[in-house]
N, C-alpha and C positions, 0 to 999 in steps of 0.2 A: 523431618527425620533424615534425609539426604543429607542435607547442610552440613548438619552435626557429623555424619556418618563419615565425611569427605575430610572434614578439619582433624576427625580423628586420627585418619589415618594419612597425615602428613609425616609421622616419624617414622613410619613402617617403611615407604617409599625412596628413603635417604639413600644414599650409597652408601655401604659399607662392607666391610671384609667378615662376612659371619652369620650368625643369627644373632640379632638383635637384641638388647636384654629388654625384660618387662616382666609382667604376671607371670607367664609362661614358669617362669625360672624356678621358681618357687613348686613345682611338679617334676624337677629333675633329680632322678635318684641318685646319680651319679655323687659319689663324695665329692667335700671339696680337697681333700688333701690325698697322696695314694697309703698313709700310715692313718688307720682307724681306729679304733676304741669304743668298746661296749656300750653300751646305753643303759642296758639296763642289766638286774639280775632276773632270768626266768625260774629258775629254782635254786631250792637251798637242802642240803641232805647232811647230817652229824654236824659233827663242831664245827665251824666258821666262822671267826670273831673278824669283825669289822669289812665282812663282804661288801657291802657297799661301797667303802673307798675304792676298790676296783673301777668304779665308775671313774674316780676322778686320779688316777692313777699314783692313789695311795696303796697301804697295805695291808693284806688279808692274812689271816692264820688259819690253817687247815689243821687240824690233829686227828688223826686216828684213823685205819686203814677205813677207806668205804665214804667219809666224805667230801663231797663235793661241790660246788658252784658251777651252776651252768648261766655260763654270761651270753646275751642278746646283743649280738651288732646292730641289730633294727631292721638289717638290708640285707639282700645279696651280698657279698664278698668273696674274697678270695685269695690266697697268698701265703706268707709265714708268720707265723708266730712267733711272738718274743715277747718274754718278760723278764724280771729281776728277780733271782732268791737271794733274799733278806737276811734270813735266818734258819741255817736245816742244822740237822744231829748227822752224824757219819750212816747212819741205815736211811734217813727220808729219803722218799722218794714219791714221785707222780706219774701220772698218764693225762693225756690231752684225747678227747672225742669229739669228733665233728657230726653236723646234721645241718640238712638246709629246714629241714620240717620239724617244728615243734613236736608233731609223734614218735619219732625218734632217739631224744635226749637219751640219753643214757652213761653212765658211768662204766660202761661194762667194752662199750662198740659203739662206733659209727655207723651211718648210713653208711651202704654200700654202695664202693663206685671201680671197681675192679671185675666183681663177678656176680650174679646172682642168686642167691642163697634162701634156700626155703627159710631159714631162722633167720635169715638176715642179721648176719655176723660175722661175714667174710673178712672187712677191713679191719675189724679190732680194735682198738687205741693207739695212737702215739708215749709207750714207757717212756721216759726220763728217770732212767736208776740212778739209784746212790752208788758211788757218795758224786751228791750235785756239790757245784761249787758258787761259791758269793759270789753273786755278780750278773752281768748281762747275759741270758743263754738267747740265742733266735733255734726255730726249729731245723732239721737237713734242709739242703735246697728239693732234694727226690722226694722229700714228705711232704712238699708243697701241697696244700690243698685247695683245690681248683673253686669250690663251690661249697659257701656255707652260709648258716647266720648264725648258728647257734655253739660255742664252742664249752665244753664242760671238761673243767678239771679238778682231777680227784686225787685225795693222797691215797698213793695203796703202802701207805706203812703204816705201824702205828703211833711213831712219832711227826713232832710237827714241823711244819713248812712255813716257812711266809713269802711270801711271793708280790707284787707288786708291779707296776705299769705297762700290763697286759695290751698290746700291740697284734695290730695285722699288716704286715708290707703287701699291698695289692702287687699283684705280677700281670694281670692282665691288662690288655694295650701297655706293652711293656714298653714304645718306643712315643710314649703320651704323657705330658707331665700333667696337665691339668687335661682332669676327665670329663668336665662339666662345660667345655670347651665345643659344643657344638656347632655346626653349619647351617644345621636347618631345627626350625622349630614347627609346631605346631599348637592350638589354642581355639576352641570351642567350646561354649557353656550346652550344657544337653538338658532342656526344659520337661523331659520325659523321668529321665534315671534318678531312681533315690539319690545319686548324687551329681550334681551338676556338673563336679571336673572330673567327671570319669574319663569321659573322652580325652581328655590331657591327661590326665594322668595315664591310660594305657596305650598312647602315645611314646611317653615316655619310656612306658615299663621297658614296650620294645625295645625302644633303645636302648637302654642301660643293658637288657639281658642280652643283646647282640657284643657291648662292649667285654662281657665276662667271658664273651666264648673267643674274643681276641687274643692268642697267649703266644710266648716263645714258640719258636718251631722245636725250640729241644726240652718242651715244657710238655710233652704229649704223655699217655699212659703207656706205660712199659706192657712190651709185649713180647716174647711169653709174660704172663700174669705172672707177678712177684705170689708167693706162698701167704695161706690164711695163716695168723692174722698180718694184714701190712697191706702198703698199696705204694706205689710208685712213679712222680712223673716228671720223669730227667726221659723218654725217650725221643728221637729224633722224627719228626713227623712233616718236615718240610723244606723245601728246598734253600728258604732264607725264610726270616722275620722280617712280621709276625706274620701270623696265620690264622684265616678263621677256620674254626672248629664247629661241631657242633650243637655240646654241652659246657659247662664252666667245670662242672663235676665228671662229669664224664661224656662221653667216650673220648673227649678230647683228641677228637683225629680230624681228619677232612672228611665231609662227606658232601658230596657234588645235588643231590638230591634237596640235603636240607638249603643249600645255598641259595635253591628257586627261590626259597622268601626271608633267607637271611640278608643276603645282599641288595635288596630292595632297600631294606630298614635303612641298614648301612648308608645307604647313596641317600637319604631322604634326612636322615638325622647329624650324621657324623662324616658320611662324603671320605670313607678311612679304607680307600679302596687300594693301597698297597697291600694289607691283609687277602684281597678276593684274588688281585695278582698273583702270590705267593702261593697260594693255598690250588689258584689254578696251574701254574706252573709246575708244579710237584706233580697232581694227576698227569699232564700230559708228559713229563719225567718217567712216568709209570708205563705208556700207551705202547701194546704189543706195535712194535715194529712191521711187523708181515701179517697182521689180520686187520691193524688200525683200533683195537678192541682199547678200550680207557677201562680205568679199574673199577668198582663198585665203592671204591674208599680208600684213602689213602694208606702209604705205611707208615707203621708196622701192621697196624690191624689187619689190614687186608691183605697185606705184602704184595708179593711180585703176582704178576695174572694170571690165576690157575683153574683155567672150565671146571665143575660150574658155581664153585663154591666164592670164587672171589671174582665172580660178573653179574655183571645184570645191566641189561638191558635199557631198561629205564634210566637208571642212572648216567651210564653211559652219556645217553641222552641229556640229562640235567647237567654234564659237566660241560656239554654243547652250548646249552642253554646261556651257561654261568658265561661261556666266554662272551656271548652276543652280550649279557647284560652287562659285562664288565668295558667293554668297549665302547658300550652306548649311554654310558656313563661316565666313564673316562676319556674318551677319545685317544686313547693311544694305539695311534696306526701304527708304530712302529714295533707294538709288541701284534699285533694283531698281524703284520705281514710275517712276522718271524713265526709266528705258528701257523698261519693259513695252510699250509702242506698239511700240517699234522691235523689239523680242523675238518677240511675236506674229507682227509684219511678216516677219520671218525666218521663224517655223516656215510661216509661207502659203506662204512659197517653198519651201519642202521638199512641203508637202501639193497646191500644184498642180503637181507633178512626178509625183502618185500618178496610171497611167493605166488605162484599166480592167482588168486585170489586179490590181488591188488591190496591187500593187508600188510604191514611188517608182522610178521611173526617170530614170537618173543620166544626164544631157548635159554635164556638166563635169565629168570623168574624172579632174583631178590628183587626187593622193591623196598615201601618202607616201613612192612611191618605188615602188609594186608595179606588175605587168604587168597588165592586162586591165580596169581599170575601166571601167564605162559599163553602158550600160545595165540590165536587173534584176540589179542586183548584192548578191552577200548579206551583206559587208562593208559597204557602203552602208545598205542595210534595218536591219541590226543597227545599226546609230547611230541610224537615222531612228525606229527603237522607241524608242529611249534618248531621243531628243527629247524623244517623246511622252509617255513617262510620265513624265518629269522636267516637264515642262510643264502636265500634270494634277494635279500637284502644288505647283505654283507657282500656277496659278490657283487651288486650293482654298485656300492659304494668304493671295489678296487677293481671298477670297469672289466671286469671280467664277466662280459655279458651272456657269453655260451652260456658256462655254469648258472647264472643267475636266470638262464631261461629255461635251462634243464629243472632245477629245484621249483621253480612256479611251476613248470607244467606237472612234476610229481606230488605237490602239494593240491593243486585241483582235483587230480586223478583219484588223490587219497580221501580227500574231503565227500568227494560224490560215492563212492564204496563203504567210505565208514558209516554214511547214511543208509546206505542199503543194506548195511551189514549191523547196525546197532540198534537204529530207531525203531520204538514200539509206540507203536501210534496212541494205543489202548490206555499204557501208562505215562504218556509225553513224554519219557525220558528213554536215554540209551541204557541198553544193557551191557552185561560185564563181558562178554565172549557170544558167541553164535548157536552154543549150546545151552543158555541160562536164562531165563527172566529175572533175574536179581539184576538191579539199576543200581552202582558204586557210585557214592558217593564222590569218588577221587575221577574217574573217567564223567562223570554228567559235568561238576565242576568246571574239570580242565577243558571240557569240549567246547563250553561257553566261554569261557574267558581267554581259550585259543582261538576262536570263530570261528570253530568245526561245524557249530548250526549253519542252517539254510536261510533262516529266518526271524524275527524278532520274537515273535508267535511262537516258536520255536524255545528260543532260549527262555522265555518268560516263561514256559507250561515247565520247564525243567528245575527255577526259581522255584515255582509254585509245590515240585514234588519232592525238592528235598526239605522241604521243611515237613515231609512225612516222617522223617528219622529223628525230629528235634526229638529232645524229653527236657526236665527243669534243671537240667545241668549242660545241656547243649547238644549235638549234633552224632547221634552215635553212628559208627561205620557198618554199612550192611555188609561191605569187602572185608572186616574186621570187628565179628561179634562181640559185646561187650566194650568196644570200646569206644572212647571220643578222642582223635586225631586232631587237634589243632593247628598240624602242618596240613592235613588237609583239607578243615576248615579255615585256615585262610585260605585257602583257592575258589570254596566256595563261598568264602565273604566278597572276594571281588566276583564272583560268580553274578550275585543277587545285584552289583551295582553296574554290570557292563549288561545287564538283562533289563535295565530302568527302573529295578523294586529297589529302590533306595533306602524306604522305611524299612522294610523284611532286612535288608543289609544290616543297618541300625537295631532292629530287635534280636537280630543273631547274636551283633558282636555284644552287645549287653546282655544276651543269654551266657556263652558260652567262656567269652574271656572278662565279666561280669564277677562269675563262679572263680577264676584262675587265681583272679586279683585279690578276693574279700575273704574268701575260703579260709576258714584256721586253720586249719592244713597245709598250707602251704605256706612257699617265701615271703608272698606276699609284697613282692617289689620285681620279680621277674618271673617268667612264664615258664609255665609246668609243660614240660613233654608231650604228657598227653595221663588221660584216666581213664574211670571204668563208668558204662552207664548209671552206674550208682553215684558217681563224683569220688571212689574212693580212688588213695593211690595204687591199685593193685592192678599197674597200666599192664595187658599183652601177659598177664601172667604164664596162662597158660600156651604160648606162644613167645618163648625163648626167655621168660623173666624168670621164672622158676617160684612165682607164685611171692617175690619180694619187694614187698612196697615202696620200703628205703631206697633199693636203686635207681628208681624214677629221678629222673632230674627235674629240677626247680627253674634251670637256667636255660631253656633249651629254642635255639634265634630260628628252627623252624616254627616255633608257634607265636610268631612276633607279625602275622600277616596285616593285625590293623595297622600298625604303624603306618607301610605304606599306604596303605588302602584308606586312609583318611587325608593321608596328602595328596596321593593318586584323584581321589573320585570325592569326597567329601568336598576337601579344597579346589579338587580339580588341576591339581600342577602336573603335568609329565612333561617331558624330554622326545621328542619325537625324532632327532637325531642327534649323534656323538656331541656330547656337553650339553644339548641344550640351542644347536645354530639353531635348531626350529624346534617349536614347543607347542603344544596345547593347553588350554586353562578351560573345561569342561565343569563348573561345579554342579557337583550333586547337593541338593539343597537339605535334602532328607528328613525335611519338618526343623530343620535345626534354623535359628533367628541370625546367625552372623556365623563367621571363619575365619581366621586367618592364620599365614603360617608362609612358608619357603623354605628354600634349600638354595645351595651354593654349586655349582659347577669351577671347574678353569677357566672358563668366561666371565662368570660375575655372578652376582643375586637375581635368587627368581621369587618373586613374592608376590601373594595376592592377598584380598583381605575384602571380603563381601558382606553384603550385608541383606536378607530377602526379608519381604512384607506378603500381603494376597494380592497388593498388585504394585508391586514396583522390585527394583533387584539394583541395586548399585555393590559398584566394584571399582577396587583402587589396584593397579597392577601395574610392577616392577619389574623389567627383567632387559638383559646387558644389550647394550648397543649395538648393531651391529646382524642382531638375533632377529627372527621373523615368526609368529606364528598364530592359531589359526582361537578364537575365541568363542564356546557354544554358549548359549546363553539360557539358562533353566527356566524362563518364559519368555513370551512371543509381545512383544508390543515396539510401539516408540523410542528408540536407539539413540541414544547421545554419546558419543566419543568426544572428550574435551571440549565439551561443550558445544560442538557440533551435531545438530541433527542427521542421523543416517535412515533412510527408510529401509529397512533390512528386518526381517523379523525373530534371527536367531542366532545368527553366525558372522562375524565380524573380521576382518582380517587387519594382524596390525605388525607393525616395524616392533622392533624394540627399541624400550624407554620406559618412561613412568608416563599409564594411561588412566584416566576417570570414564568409567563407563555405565550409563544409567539405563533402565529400563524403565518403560512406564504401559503397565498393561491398558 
């Protein structure tokens, strides 16, 4: 099985500039061109002769006010609209309606992505009034719509139309000609899940729904809200292009928060890290000058910094966060020394929040989306840890040692207080604050997969208890009734694989983004926001949605946590310093028969490609010259590195290159 296993992976090992083509490919949603076209028709409503050709960018005849075709891209998409009128009278006319979700269609209204509306009918339709003229019409550039699949149009005259070679101009990754152009790939069979390429394929989904939330900086949603019916997105959201965002549909702004697991994807899949640049540079464009304070979200939405409605805390924190990850994926010292003043300036503001209690103590409460923030909050602490060691390692890396011994000593300090301040022996998990026995999902998570634990025993009893919140749609929030968060269930997917439960990791993400992917209800090629313990979309209703299904996003790059988190820990690939000089390859086996997969840094290819049995584990690994790092090996026996025997029983240490390394229990 070796032999075979080793010959296999002689092409994976090559040098080359990219992700490699192969199987994989065939799981990538990414179109191949950025002008798309329907695939199918999902409904038919009054007269419509020859609706079908629309598929092949012939042409349809609409007559009489009320009917309409609603055409199926198949995918996520996003952009303008263009077709051809054929044939109108001096009165025809149409309207255009978008939706990313099949239960939306409608002739009437769009989903909504401006405001949220109990009837959900805020956006209305795109008119096209008479008298239209023969010939090529595209939609406004401001009508651009961010995030769809489903687009329906209707005559509202009673004379006829004909229309023809129905078109979408993608806008997203506006500075990318080919989309399908990745860095890193990913590729696993799962001998559990009804279906075997799950794991690749929601791999990919990640991916793809991080590239729809890539857009113009002058492609954001208009703020003041344009008037019901209508929606708008020509506003300015960034300091330069592109920028990541959010959502594909909405809110299409920055948000520092969602980026803790957008930007993972990012770096894992597509390495399109001038977006995280952009998108960071703008928030600290924003940071109060005399308090150090970062914004809660970029402008417009959030506008300029005004307590307490446009802070929080937390976030703050996550736009800390985004710069360490943005650095330690890119390696650019030279943007990292141009902000280190202002970087610093931020973590002050977090450290004079610390009060004697040895807690940060939270006064700007947003967050993203949960009940109870504020004060000693253990969701909060768990990031403000995450600052600090990310920071103490940032200053050891621009030999600024004071600072980088200052930040260790307040991250130990904080670490032994959050323990005594959160741990509940009773129910192995931390609580949410000092006055509650309720254990959040978001603070148990992050405490694990930041190493706020003391313990292994520790983080594994915490594994064990949030799977008391599972139900058969996945993981619902006790900090947010009724709902299931997949921005912060992915914190708790890598929660379950930095605690050793590997399989629990694997039955989650097959619970939870299982549901995202197969669901009728949704896009069905990129990932949903988040829903209701029922699986319905009526995400946060009662907590600022206004009880409106439609404006849930379909496209949303915080709920894209497996992507990394199967190259992270399934595959075992990370970056343990700027580009990749030093790396770790730890795979998590998770009952899964083989892996393989990479990613591309400034330095070169890092790839591995395993293969495990009950008693043997071979692996073929890639990565740039020059590079050094440290290898765990997921059992214990008889060690061969190119064909050398090592008597080691776990842990290997290797140069960079292309290495063969065998196990034999």
């Amino acid at each position: 099985m070796i032999l075979s296993f080793l010959v296999a992976l002689s092409a994976v090992t090559a040098v080359f500039c990219g992700a490699p083509s192969g199987p994989w490919d065939a799981f990538n949603y990414a179109p191949e061109s950025k002008i798309v076209y329907p695939r199918a028709i999902r409904e038919l409503n009054g007269t419509v002769l020859n609706a079908g050709k629309l598929l092949t960018s012939g042409s349809a005849t609409l007559t009489g006010s009320g009917s309409y075709v609603a055409l199926d891209f198949g995918i996520e998409i996003g952009g303008l609209i263009s077709l051809n009128f054929d044939n109108v009278s001096s009165s025809s006319s149409i309207a255009l309606s978008f939706t990313e979700s099949p239960l939306f269609i409608s002739p009437r209204t769009s989903d909504d992505s401006v405001l949220p509306t109990a009837n959900m009918s805020y956006d209305g339709v795109l008119n096209i009034a008479a008298p239209l003229e023969i010939g090529h019409w595209t939609m406004p550039t401001a009508r651009l719509r961010g995030g769809f699949r489903y687009l329906t149009i209707v005559s509202t005259s009673d004379d006829s139309v004909t229309i023809s070679n129905v078109s979408c101009a993608i806008t997203f990754m506006p500075h990318v000609d080919n989309l399908r152009e990745y860095s890193g790939y990913f590729y696993a069979s799962d001998p559990v899940y009804w279906d075997s390429n799950f794991l690749i394929k929601i791999w990919y989904s990640g991916a793809y729904t991080v590239q729809t939330d890539i857009i113009a900086a002058d492609s954001g949603r208009q703020v003041p809200f344009v008037s019901s019916p209508g929606w708008s997105n020509d506003a300015t959201i960034g300091v330069a292009s592109p920028v990541i965002v959010d959502g594909a549909k909405r809110d299409r702004d920055i948000w520092p928060g969602d980026m803790g697991i957008a930007v993972p994807t990012q770096f894992v899949s597509t390495n399109d890290l001038i977006a995280t640049r952009n998108a960071l540079e703008t928030l600290f464009a924003q940071q109060n000058a005399e308090t150090g304070a970062l914004p809660y979200c970029g402008a417009p939405l959030c506008g300029t910094f005004v307590p307490p409605n446009g802070s929080s805390d937390t976030y703050h924190a996550w736009t800390i966060i985004g710069a360490y990850n943005y650095y330690l994926y890119s390696g650019d010292t030279e943007w990292l020394q141009k902000t280190w003043s202002n970087y610093t300036k931020a973590v002050r503001f977090l450290t004079n929040k610390v009060d004697d209690t040895g807690l940060l103590n939270v006064t700007a409460p947003n967050d993203w989306g949960r009940i109870g923030q504020g004060g000693h909050n253990s969701e909060a602490n768990a990031i403000y840890y995450k600052v600090l060691t990310n920071s103490a390692a940032l200053a050891s890396l621009l030999n600024d040692t004071e600072l980088a011994t200052s930040y260790t000593a307040n991250a130990s300090a904080l670490k032994s207080v959050y323990n005594e301040a959160f741990w509940l022996e009773d129910e192995g998990m931390y609580r949410d604050n000092e006055t509650t026995t309720l254990c959040p999902q978001d603070g148990n998570s992050l405490a694990v997969l930041f190493n706020v634990t003391e313990s292994a025993e520790q983080a594994s009893a915490i594994s064990e208890g949030l799977t008391r919140n599972w139900n058969e749609y996945g993981a619902v929030s006790p900090e947010c009734p009724d709902t299931i968060a997949p921005y912060i269930g992915g914190f708790e997917l890598q929660a379950h694989f930095v605690s050793g439960n590997d399989e629990r990791a694997l039955e989650f993400l097959r619970l939870q983004w299982g549901y995202m992917l197969y669901t009728n209800i949704s896009v069905q090629s990129t990932l949903l926001e988040g829903y209701t313990a029922n699986g319905s979309l009526y995400y946060r209703s009662a907590n600022g949605y206004n009880y409106d299904a439609s404006y849930t996003s379909h496209a949303h790059g915080w709920s894209t946590g497996p992507t990394s988190a199967l190259t992270f820990y399934v595959l075992g690939l990370t970056v343990t310093s700027p580009q990749g000089q030093t790396w770790s390859i730890a795979p998590h086996t998770s009952g899964l028969p083989s892996a393989q997969g990479g990613f591309e840094t400034a330095l070169g290819w890092f790839g591995v490609d395993w293969a495990s049995s009950t008693d043997a584990f071979s692996m073929s690994i890639s990565t740039p010259t020059g590079t050094s790092g440290v290898v765990v090996l997921p059992i214990n026996g008889t060690v061969t590195v190119d064909g050398s025997v090592r008597q080691v029983n776990s842990t290997v240490q290797l140069e960079g290159g292309n290495h063969t390394v065998i196990v034999r229990a």
